[in-house]
N, C-alpha and C positions, 0 to 999 in steps of 0.2 A: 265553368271549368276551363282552365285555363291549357291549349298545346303547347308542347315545347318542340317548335319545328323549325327547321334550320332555313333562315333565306338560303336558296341556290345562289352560289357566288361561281356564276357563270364566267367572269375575266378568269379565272387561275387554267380555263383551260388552254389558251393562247400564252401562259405564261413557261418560258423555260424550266422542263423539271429542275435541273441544277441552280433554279431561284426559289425552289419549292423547302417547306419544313420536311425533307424526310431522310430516310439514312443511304450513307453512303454506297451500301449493300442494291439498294434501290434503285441508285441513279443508276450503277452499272449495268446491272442485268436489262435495264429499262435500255441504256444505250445499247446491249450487246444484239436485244430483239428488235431493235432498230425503231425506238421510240427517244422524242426530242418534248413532249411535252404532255398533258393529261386529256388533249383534247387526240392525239391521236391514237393513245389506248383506248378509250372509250368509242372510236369510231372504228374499232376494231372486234369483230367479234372473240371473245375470250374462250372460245371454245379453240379458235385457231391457236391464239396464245397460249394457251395452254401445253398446245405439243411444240411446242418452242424448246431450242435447248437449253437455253439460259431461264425457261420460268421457272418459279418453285410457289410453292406453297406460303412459302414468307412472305416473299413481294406479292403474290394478291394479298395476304390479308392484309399488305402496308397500302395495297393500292386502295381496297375495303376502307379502310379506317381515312384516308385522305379523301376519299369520296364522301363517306357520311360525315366530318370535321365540316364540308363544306354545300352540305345538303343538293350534292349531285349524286347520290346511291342510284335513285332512277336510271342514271344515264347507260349504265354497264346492261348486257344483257349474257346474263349465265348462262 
C-alpha cells in the first residue's frame, strides 16, 4: 500500500511571502499583522492571530492549503 505524503519543504519558510504562489489578498493582510514570511506565522501561535484585525477566515484557509501544498500542516498549532 502505497502513502501519498508530502516531503516537508522546510526552505519556503525562510523564503519571502511576496516570493510565495499565493493571492494578493494574502500577502497584504499577512503584511498588515506584521508577517514577512511563513516561518513567522507558524512561530506564531494562531489563536493570537486570530484576534488580529486584518485576519479573516480566507487567509487561514489560504495559509491551510500553503501549508498542506508543502507538507508542513504539522507546523501550525490551532
Amino acid at each position: 500500500m502505497e502513502e501519498n505524503l508530502q516531503q516537508p519543504n522546510y526552505i519556503i519558510l525562510s523564503v519571502p511571502l511576496s516570493e510565495l504562489p499565493v493571492t494578493e489578498t494574502f500577502l497584504l493582510r499577512s503584511k498588515l499583522m506584521g508577517f514577512s514570511s511563513l516561518g513567522e506565522i507558524v512561530r506564531t501561535d494562531l489563536k493570537v492571530v486570530s484576534g488580529f484585525e486584518d485576519y479573516s477566515e480566507r487567509w487561514y484557509f489560504e495559509l491551510i492549503s500553503l501549508l498542506e501544498r508543502n507538507g508542513l500542516i504539522h507546523l501550525i498549532s490551532a
